[in-house]
C-alpha positions in Angstrom: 26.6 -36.5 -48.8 22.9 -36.3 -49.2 22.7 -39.0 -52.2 24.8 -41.3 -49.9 21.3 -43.2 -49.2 19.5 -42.2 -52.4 20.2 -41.9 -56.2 17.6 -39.0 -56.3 15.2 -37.7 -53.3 11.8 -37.0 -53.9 10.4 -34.1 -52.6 6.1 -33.3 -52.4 5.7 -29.6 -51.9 2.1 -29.1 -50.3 2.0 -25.3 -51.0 -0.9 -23.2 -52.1 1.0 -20.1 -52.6 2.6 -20.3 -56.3 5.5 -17.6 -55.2 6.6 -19.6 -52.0 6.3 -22.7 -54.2 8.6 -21.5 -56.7 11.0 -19.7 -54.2 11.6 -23.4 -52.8 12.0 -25.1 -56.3 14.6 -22.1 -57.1 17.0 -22.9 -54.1 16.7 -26.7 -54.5 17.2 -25.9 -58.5 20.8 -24.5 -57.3 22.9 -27.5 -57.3 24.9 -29.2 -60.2 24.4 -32.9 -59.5 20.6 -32.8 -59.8 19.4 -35.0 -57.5 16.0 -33.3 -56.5 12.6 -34.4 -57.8 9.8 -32.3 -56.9 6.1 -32.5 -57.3 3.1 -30.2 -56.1 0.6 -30.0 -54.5 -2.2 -27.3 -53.7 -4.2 -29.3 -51.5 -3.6 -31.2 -48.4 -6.6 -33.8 -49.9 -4.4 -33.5 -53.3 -0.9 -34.4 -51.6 -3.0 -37.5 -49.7 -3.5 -38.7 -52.7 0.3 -38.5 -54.1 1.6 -40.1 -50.7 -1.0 -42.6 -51.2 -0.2 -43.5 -54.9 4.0 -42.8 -54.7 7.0 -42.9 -52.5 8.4 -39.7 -51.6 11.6 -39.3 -49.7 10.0 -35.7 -47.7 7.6 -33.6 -47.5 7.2 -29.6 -47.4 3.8 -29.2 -45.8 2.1 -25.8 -45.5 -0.1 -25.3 -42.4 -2.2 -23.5 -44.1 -4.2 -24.7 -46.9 -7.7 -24.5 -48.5 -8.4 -27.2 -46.9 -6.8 -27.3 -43.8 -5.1 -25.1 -41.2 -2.9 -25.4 -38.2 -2.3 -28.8 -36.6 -5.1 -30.3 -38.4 -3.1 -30.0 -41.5 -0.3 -31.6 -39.4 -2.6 -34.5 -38.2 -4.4 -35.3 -41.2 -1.3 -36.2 -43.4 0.6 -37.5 -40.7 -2.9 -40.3 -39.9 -2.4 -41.1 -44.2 1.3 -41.7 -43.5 3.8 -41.5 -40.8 7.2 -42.4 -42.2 7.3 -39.7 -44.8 9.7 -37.2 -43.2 7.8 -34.2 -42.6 8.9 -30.3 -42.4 6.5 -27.6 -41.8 6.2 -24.5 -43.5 5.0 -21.6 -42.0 4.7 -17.5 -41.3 5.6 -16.2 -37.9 1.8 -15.8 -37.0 1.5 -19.4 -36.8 5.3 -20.4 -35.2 4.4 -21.5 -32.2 2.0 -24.6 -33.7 4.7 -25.0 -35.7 6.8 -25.2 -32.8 4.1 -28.8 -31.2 3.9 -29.8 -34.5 7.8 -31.2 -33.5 5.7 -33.2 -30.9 3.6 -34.6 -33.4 6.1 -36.3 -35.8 7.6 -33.2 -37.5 11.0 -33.7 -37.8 12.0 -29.6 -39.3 9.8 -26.4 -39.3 11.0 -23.6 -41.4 9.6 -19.9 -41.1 9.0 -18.6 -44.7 11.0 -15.4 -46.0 13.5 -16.8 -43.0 15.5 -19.6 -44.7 18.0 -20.0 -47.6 19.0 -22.8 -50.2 21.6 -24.1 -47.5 19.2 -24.1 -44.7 16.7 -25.5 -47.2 18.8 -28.4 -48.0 20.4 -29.0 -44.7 16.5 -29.2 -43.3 16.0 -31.7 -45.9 19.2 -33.9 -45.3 18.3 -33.9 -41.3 14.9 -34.6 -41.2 15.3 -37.5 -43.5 18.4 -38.9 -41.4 16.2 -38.7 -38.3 12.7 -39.9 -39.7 15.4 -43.1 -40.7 16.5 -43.5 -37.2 13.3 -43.1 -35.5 11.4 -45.4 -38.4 14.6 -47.8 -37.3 13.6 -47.2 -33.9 10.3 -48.0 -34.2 11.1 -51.0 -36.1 13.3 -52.4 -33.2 11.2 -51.7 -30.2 8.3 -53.4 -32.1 10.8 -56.6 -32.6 11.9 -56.2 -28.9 8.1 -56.3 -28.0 7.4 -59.5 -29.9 10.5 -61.2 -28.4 9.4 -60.1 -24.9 5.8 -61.3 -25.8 7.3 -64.6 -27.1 9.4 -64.8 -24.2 6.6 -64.3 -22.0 4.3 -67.0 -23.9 7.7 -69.6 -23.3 7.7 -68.7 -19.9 4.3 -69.9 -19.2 4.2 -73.0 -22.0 4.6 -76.1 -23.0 6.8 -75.7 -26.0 5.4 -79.9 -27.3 1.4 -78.8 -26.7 0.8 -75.1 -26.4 -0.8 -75.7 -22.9 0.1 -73.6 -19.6 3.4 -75.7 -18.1 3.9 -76.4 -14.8 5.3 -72.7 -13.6 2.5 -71.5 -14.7 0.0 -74.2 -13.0 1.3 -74.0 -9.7 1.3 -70.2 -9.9 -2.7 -70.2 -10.8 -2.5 -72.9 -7.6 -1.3 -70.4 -5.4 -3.2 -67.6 -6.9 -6.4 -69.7 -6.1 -5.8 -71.4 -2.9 -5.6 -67.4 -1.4 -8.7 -66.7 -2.3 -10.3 -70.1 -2.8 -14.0 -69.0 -1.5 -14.6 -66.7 -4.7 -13.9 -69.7 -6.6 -15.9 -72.5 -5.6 -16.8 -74.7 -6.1 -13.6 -76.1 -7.6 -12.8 -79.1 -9.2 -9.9 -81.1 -10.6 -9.7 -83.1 -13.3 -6.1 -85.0 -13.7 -5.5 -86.9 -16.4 -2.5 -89.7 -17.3 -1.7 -91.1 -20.7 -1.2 -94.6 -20.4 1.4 -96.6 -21.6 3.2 -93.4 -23.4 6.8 -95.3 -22.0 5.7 -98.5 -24.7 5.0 -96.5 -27.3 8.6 -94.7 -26.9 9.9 -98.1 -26.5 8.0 -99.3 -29.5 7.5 -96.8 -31.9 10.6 -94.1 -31.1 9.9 -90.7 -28.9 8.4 -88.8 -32.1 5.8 -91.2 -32.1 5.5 -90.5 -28.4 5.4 -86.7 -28.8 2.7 -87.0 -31.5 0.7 -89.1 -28.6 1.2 -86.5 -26.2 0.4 -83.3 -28.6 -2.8 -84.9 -30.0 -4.3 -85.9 -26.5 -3.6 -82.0 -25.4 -5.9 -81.4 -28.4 -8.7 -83.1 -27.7 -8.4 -82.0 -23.9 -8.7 -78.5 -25.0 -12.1 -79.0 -26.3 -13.6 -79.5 -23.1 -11.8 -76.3 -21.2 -13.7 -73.1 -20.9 -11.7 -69.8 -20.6 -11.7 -69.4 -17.0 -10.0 -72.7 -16.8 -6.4 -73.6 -16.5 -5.4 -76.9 -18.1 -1.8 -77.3 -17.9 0.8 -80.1 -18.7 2.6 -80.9 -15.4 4.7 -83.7 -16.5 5.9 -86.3 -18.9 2.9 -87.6 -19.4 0.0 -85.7 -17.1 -1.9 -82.9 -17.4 -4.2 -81.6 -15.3 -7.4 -79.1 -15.4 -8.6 -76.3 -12.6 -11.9 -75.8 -13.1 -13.1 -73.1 -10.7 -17.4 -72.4 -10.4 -17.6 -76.0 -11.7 -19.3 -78.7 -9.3 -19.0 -82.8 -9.8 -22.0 -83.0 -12.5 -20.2 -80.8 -14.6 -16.6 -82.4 -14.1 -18.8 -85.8 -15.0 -20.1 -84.9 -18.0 -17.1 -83.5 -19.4 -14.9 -86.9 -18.9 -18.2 -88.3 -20.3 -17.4 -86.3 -23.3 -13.7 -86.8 -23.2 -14.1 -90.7 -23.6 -16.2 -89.9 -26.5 -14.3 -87.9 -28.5 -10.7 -90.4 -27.7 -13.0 -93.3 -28.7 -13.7 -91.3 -32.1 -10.2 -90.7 -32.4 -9.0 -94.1 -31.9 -11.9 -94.9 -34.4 -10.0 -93.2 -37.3 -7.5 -96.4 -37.6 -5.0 -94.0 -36.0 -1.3 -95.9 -35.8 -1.4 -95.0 -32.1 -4.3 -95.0 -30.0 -4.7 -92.5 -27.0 -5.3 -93.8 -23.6 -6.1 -91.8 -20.5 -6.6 -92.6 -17.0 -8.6 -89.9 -15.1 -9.6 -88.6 -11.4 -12.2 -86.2 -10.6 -12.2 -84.3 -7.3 -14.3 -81.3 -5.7 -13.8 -79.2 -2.6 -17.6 -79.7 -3.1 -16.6 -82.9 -1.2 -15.3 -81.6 1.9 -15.5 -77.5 2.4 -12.6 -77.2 5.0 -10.1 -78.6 2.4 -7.3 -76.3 0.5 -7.1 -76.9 -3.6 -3.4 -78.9 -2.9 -5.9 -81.7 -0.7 -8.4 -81.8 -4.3 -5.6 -82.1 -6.6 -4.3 -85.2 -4.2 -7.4 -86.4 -4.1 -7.6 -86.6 -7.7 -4.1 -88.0 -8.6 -5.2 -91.0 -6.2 -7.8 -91.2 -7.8 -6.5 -91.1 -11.3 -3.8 -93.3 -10.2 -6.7 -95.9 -9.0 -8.2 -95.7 -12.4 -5.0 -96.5 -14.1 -4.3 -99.8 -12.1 -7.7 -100.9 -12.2 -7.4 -100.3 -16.6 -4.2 -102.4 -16.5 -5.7 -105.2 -14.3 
């Protein structure tokens, strides 16, 4: 049953005492289908280095050691690596650290002069079964944590652009609007593509997509981390920018126009084109964030019909 999962397990024996050492290669030694490899090691520095260089399928660690004693011996080949299924061996003076060492990763402990081949072996078998299952564990709770994360990230996304999405926008909305004095001065920067429907029309909706993904680029460039720029539709996004009066908002759609007019520069196929509106509470200081943001989809929406007329 034990060479169900492997052809021949590898056993390190991190033993100083030659007599113990032996005693455990004798009862391992009793079984016709050979499938025990052993190496040694006096050292707990000198099995490091065998973990380090080869693959062992268990280890028999003495507490013990020139080097080490008690859970230090534990800790310090455990930190070098923790999959290697681990059973202690010590004397009845030291059973009950070998009794935490089983909250430490030790899967076995097995008091010396108190086992036989068959105990031995049966250690062996187990703590390799579990070390599997709990490295299997491990393995999926990581998995289910980066799904979770993922999920989280999807939540809170736009899948085309990377930016926040709209749940997430009008979340941060809320979140602001009930404690809008530590925030302000607050302003809004919405923004519109224009004519994204022609270039659908035109050019087919992966052209469109490509429009939409590289104008949330060159938006990103002008958002600090305290701010929130989110895609809320189609073709708008819009930017919270709390502690950030109308001279700042200014200069970064100064900016913006700069950068789209370098863009457009690079004999791009398509060319981006924005409408924008600014807006501040610093404009009225009785007004909620949901009164700036309508101030500065008029506004945006002004800009846009003046740019087509």
């Amino acid at each position: 049953m034990i060479n169900m999962y492997y052809d021949k397990i590898k056993i390190l024996i991190i033993e100083d005492n030659i007599p113990d050492a032996r005693l455990i290669k004798e009862f391992l030694s009793e079984t016709s289908d050979g499938i025990y490899h052993i190496e040694y090691a006096a050292r707990l520095s000198e099995g490091i280095e065998k973990i380090l260089e080869n693959k062992f399928d268990v280890a028999l660690l003495d507490l013990n050691l020139p080097d080490s004693e008690g859970l230090n011996t534990v800790y310090g080949f455990i930190q070098k690596d923790k999959n290697i299924p681990l059973i202690i061996l010590t004397g009845l003076d030291d059973l009950s650290i070998a009794t935490k060492s089983l909250n430490e990763g030790v899967q076995d402990y097995l008091v010396k002069g108190q086992f036989d081949d068959k105990t031995l072996k049966r250690s062996i078998r187990y703590a390799i079964e579990r070390k599997k299952l709990e490295v299997e564990k491990r393995q999926f709770e990581s998995e289910l944590n980066d799904l979770k994360n993922q999920y989280q990230f999807l939540s809170f996304h736009d899948s085309l652009t990377g930016l926040y999405n709209r749940i997430y926008f009008d979340e941060e909305i809320v979140r602001i609007n009930s404690n809008i004095k530590r925030f302000k001065p607050i302003t809004i920067i919405s923004i519109d593509i224009n004519n994204l429907k022609d270039v659908n029309d035109r050019d087919g909706h992966e052209q469109g997509d490509i429009l939409i993904a590289e104008t949330a680029k060159i938006l990103s460039l002008f958002i600090r981390k305290t701010d929130v720029l989110a895609r809320i539709g189609g073709d708008e996004f819009c930017a919270i920018l709390p502690k950030a009066d109308l001279v700042i908002a200014n200069i970064r759609k100064k900016e913006l126009s700069e950068k789209i007019k370098a863009y457009n520069g690079q004999s791009k196929k398509i060319k981006i084109d924005v409408a924008i509106g600014i807006a501040s509470t610093q404009e009225d200081e009785s007004i909620s964030i949901y009164d700036v943001i309508k101030m500065s989809d008029e506004r945006m929406y002004i800009s846009k019909r003046q740019m087509k007329s």
